[in-house]
Steps between C-alpha positions, in 0.01 A plus 500: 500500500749352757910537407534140385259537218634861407817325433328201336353741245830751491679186375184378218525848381903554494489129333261598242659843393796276433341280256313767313653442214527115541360231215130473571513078582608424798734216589414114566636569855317818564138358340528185758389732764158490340319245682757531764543771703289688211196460413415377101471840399764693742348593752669423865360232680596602864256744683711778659455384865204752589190610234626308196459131522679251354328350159360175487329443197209765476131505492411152299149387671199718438313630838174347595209678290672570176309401222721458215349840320747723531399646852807470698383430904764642710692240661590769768165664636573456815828717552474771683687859414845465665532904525452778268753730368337871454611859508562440932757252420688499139810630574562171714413284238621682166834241458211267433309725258555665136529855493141518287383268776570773762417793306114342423492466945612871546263591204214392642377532816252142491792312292705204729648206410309174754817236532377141526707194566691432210431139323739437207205299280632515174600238269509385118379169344804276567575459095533879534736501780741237320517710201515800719861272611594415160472879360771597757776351280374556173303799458686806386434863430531624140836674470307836586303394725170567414375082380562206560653212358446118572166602695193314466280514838531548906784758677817558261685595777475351815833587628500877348827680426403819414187721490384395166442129611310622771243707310493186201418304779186704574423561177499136387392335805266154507115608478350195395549454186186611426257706677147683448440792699143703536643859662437864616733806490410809656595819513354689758478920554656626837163471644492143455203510235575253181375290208686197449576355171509140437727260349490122369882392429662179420846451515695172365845480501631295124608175647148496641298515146277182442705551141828586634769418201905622630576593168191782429565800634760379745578842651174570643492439870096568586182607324280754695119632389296753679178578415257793704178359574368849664418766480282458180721798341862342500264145485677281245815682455807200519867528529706205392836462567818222414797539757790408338767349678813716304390792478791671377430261215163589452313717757143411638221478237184660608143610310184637610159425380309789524069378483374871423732479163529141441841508441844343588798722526837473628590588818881601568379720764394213747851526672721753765334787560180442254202572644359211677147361370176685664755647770359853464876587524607282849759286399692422190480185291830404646352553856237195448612194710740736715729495136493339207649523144858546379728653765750638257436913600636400829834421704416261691687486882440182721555661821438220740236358761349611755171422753244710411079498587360402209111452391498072497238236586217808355229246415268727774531753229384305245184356679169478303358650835625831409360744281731723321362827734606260793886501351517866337569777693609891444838494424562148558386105562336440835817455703277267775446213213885484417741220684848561465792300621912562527610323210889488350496658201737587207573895455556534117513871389464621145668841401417657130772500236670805367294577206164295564156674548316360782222665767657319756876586547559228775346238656572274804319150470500266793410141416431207715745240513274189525292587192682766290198728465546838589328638811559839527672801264591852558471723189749819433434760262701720302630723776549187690201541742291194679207518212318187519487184754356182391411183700381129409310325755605158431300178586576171442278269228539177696300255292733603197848583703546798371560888652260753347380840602113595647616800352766773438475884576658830332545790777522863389625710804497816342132450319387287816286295198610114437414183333377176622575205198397137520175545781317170456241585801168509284574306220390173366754209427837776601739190443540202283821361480651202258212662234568335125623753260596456120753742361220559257341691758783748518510658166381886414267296243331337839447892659178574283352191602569567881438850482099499553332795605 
């Protein structure tokens, strides 16, 4: 990183840690630079004079050969691997790198990171940038931070002011409105051997119900149901959940269907460190998507930006050419599918209160600044050891402008096991976006009827 943009980022930093504690809304002034020298939803237009380029828009035209069926083509086959950066030559490159990023290279001897040309192709619908504009001035943080008020849909906080806007802004981020998903999550031994289990989800977010009514159950933000499809053993088994907006006012409703008993229960332990579903003990329920849930066990630090190689423009990894042998590997993904590209990125760490139970004591998230997903997190445990590093490989869904995942994984360094979540490789129909959903739909009285076995 050359002096000038040390300096940039000294002063971001040294200007956020002074407004910490400042109203979450930004100024008139201040949200003009959306659109401007900002993109919509915060991110900086310029490039950085060498990798980075400038933004222009993103990825709005499909590729020649895409069908419409949820098979992305890559737009980019025809890049070639800039350089590699392996056990020979971390050191030079570890400004660039998270320390789980570097610890994964000197763990493994095959592990290396292949740098491509970065292309900054991500974008929103434009009604979702405008609102993204509009929230900078009127969304606000509950006075303890842990909801939101005056929220509806798109990035709260385009223009964050502390690290709690930044992680909302993952949390809530534009997915389509509504989206079906057919998945795979693995969990493979250290040998590489493993038996995936399978997933159909939908996700709609309120304002996106074909019944949406503003005054029912106005502090619900989305509505998420995941049901196994295989194995035959954990076949039918659903979890439904309702993400509330406030959730110091009322925290995230969740049940589980369970096909063996026929039976709807409650579920308050679909949150932090509950187990996460058919994980075999990988990640957490708070570890799906990166993070998710209520961040109120945390302190939450917005440390700055910084140019990091992150996993982006992935949509090799998700190719229906692949099996999932082709992708899993002992001890980790197959390194020679991956593209990764130096990206800006927002450094928000998370720190564990005085008094609050958690497996993970800290954690350091770094999320990209032109679509506010996270892209790569290093995990702490109680003694305040590197535990767990996670990555999303992001692609782009150009027909529908919006930034997804091909998939996220879960590193353990000390087991040397991990988790793959979201592999779309050999299944039928992985993504339907804009999908018609009732509210009816998400109710625990609907989980018997989806829960077939």
């Amino acid at each position: 990183m050359t002096t000038t943009r040390t300096l940039l980022y000294g002063a971001v930093t040294a200007a956020l840690m002074a407004s910490a504690n400042a109203g979450a809304s930004v100024s008139a002034e201040e949200a003009a630079k959306l659109g401007d020298s900002l993109t919509p939803i915060g991110a900086e237009k310029a490039g950085n004079g060498d990798q980075i380029p400038a933004w222009t828009g993103g990825l709005t035209e499909a590729p020649a050969g895409y069908k419409g069926d949820g098979r992305y083509v890559d737009p980019f086959s025809g890049d070639q691997e800039l350089f590699r950066i392996d056990q020979s030559n971390v050191d030079q490159y570890s400004d660039n790198l998270t320390p789980g990023q570097v610890a994964m290279i000197r763990k493994y001897d095959d592990y290396f990171i292949p740098v491509y040309e970065t292309r900054r192709t991500a974008t929103y619908p434009e009604s979702i940038q405008q609102k993204s504009k509009a929230n900078a001035t009127t969304v606000d943080l509950v006075e303890s931070g842990n909801g939101l008020q005056n929220y509806q849909t798109a990035i709260p906080f385009p223009i964050p002011e502390n690290g709690l806007e930044a992680i909302f802004n993952h949390i809530t981020r534009y997915r389509g409105g509504s989206f079906t998903r057919n998945v795979a999550q693995v969990t493979p031994q250290p040998n590489g051997d493993f038996s995936p289990v399978k997933f159909t989800e939908s996700f709609t977010e309120r304002v996106a119900l074909e019944d949406y009514d503003p005054s029912e159950d106005p502090n619900v933000m989305f509505y998420f149901k995941q049901t196994i499809t295989a194995p035959s053993r954990l076949a039918g088994n659903v979890l439904l959940v309702h993400e509330t907006i406030n959730q110091v006012k009322e925290p995230r409703r969740a049940w589980l269907y369970n096909s063996g008993q026929r039976r709807v229960r409650r579920a308050p332990n679909v949150a932090y460190d509950g187990p996460g579903t058919a994980a075999d003990g990988q990640r957490t329920s708070d570890n799906l998507d990166l993070y998710n849930g209520a961040p109120d066990k945390y302190n939450w630090e917005l440390v700055g930006k910084k140019e990091l190689y992150i996993p982006y423009n992935s949509y090799r990894m998700a190719s229906a050419d692949l099996s999932y042998t082709d992708i899993i590997k002992p001890g980790h993904v197959d390194q020679n599918l991956a593209r990764y590209e130096l990206h800006r990125v927002w450094h928000v760490r998370a720190t564990l209160k005085d008094g609050e139970r958690h497996i993970y004591q800290k954690r350091d998230f770094y999320i990209d600044e032109d679509t506010w997903q996270i892209a790569v997190v290093d995990h702490y445990d109680g003694k305040g050891n590197l535990w767990r590093v996670a990555e999303a490989h992001a692609m782009q869904i150009y027909d529908a402008k919006i930034p997804a995942y091909a998939f996220e994984t879960l590193y353990d360094l000390l087991s040397g096991r991990y988790l793959v979540m979201g592999l779309t490789n050999e299944e039928e129909n992985p993504y339907e976006y804009g999908t018609e959903r009732s509210s009816r739909e998400y109710t625990p009285a609907a989980l018997r009827r989806a829960g077939v076995r």
